[in-house]
N, C-alpha and C positions, 0 to 999 in steps of 0.2 A: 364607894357606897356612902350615902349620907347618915351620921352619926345623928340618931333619934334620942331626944333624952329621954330621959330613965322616966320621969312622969308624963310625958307625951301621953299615953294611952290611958292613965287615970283620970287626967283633965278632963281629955277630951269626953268619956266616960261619965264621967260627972255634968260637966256640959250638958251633954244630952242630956241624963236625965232630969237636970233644972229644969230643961226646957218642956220636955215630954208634961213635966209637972204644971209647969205654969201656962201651956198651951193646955191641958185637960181640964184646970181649975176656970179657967177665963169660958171654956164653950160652955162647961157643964152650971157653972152659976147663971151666966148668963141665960142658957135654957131653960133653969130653974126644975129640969129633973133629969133622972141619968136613964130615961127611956128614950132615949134619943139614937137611934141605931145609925143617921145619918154624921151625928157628929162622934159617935166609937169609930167607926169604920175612918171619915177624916183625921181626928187624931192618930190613929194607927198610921195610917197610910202617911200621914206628915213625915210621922216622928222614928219613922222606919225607914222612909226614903233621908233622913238628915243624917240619923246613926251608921246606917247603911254606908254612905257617902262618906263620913268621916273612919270607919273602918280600912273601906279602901284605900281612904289614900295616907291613912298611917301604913300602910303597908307599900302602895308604892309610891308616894312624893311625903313622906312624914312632913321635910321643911314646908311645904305647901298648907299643909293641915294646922302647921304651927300659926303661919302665918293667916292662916283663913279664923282663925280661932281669935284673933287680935281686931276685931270690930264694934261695931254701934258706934255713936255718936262719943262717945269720949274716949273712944282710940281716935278720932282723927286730930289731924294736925293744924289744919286750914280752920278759920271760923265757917268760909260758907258751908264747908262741907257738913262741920257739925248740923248746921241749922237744916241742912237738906237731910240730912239721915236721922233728926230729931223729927221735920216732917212726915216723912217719910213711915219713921217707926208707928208716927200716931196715927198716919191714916191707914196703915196695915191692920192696930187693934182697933181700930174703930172698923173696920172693913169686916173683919173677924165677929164682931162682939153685935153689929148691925144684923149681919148675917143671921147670928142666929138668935136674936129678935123677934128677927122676919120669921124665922121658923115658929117660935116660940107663940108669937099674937096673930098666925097665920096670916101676916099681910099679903102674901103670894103663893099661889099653889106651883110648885114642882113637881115632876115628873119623874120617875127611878130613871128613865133614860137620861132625862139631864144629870141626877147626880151621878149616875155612872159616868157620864161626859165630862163633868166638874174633875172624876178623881182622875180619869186622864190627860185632862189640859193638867194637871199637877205632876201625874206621870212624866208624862213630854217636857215640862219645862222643867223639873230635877234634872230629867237623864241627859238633856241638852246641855243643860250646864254641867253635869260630869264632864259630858264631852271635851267642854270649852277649855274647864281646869285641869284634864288631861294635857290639853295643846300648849297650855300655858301656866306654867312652871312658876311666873312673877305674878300670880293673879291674884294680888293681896287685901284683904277685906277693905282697905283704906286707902286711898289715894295718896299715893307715894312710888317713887322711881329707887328699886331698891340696889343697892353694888351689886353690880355686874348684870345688872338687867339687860335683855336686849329685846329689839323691835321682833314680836310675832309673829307672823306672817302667812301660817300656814294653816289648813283644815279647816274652821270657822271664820278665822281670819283673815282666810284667802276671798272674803265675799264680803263682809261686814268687819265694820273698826271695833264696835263695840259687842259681839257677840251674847256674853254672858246676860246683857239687861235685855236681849232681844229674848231669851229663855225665861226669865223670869215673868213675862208678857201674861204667856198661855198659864203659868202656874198661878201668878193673881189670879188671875180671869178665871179660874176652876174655884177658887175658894169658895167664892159665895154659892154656886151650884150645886156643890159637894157637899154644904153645907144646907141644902135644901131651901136656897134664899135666891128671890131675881133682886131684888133694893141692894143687895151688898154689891153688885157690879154695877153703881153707881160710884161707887169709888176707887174702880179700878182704872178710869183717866187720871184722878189724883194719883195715884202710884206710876200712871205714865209719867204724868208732869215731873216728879220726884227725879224719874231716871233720864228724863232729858235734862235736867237742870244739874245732875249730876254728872253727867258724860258730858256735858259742854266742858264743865270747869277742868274734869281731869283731862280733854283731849287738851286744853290747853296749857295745862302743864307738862304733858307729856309733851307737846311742841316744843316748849322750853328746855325740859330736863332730860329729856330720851335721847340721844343720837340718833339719825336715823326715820324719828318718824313723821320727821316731816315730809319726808321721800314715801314716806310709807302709805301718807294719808294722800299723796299723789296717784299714788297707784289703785289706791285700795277706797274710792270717792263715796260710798256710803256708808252710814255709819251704823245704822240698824235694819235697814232694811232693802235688800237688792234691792235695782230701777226705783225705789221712791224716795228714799233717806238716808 
């Protein structure tokens, strides 16, 4: 059984609720009133599926949750990386803060069917990546080959190299929707660009430092997406 430290659950705890906090502050200023029932309902739904997810797996991979809890751009070790997850972070609040904007000086009219559509492309690409971090034990916020890591290969992995950024796709792409905005998924190629230039660099570390997955990525030839990538 893996030995959970004693404030694992407070952090993580705490965690969230920064985040709940400063995801709430950034919609609701930016909307400039708190009658905004598309962006309650969004933040809930975020900040539920984040807590949610870090509950579970203090419970069953706590080391997983330690280590997922150890990211953004000044946890990583490499420079590119920083710079790709410093872009990355700013085109996501910019993605966020456009969005609801767009709401705010009605540049786009949305439909309740789209933003119900938004909150399940967010649905689908949370629960996907639960999946993913299920399957894979080393799936650590930061690009790095950790003791005793080995080649994955199974459930998500048995189809695609990089699973977890192929989940993350559908859940950008709900943002701006859910958010009762079409302009914010103009920035959801920016956030593709982000994680191809991100999974180039770590597949090729892992070339380097993985045993194993060179054989891996022979087998296993796309890397997001069956027959096309």
């Amino acid at each position: 059984m893996q030995t959970v430290a004693p404030d694992l659950g407070r952090r993580a705890a705490e965690a969230n609720a920064k985040f709940l906090v400063a995801l709430a502050v950034m919609v609701f200023l930016a909307a400039g009133t708190l009658a905004y029932w598309q962006g309650w309902l969004f933040v809930a739904h975020f900040a539920a599926w984040a807590a949610g997810t870090s509950i579970y797996f203090y419970y069953r991979d706590p080391a997983l949750l330690e280590k997922r809890m150890r990211g953004g751009p000044a946890a990583e070790t490499e420079p590119v990386q920083k710079r790709i997850q410093i872009f990355t972070s700013i085109v996501m609040v910019a993605l966020i803060i456009v969005s609801v904007l767009d709401y705010r000086f009605h540049w786009s009219a949305v439909p309740l069917w789209a933003v119900i559509a938004g909150n399940l492309l967010i649905a689908a690409g949370f629960l996907f990546v639960v999946i993913v971090l299920r399957e894979n034990t080393f799936a650590s916020a930061t690009i790095e080959v950790s003791e005793g890591q080995k080649v994955v290969s199974t459930g998500p992995y048995a189809f695609v190299r990089h699973p977890m950024y192929a989940g993350v796709l559908p859940l950008a792409s709900g943002i701006p929707l859910a958010l009762a905005s079409v302009w914010g998924l103009l920035f959801v190629p920016l956030i593709f660009a982000g994680l191809i230039l991100r999974l180039l660099d770590e597949e090729g570390q892992l070339r380097r430092n993985l045993p194993g997955y060179e054989d891996y990525c022979l087998k296993v030839r796309y890397r997001l997406f069956p027959g096309i990538w």
